[in-house]
Phi, psi and omega in degrees: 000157205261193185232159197263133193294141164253341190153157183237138171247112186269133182197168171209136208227147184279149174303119196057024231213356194261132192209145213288009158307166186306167309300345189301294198332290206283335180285305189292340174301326199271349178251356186077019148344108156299117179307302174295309184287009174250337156326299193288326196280292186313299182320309178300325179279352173252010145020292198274335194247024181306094177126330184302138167280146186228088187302171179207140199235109158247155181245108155295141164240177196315308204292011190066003176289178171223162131221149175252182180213134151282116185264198164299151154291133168301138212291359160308293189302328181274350191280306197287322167321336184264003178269324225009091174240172192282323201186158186262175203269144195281336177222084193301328183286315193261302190279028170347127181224034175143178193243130144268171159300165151296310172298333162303301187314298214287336174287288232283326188304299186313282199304315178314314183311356161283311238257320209276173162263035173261124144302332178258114161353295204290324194273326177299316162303329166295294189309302147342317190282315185284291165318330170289328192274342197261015167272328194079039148260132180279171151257129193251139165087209190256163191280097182288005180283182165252087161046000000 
């Protein structure tokens, strides 16, 4: 028989970094969550993604049990890692604060792609793109899709 869902906990936490100070502490407390073992479970499974942000969607259950699912680092953050800039620009239509590629979009798009409401490379790669721009990152050259 399955276990009865009680509620989901939304969070974003660097990959190997998570400990029972704000926001872990106080989110999973409040639902009666063990802290340290949800500590301990994540650290071990982000390891490899050590400093990267990660969301993590847990699912509490009735019984005070868990499980969580690690998703992508959000395409912002790999946006700005491919720039490496600091933060996205206060006025993206005027102030540019760097470029990626199409082939930078298209890794990211990729790896994202479990994560998106997209079906396609091309729409995944669109999306990608619309976020570098409301970042005030160009896209450099023409769009390699079919239209």
């Amino acid at each position: 028989m399955a276990k009865e869902v009680e509620t989901f906990i939304k969070l974003q936490i660097k990959g190997g970094a998570a400990n029972p100070s704000p926001p872990v502490g106080p989110a999973l407390g409040s639902k009666g969550v063990n802290i340290m073992e949800f500590c301990k479970q994540f650290n071990a499974r982000t390891q490899e993604k050590a400093g990267k942000v990660l969301p993590v969607v847990i699912t509490v259950y009735k019984d005070k049990s868990f499980d969580f699912v690690i998703k992508t680092p959000p395409a912002a953050v790999q946006l700005l890692d491919a720039t490496k800039a600091k933060g996205g620009s206060a006025e993206p239509n005027r102030v540019k604060i760097g470029s990626v590629s199409w082939g930078q979009v298209q890794t990211i798009a990729e790896e994202k792609m479990a994560d998106m409401n997209c079906f396609t490379l091309d729409s995944a790669m669109r999306m990608i793109a619309g976020t570098a721009r409301s970042m005030g990152i160009t896209v450099d050259g023409e769009f390699p899709g079919n239209n």
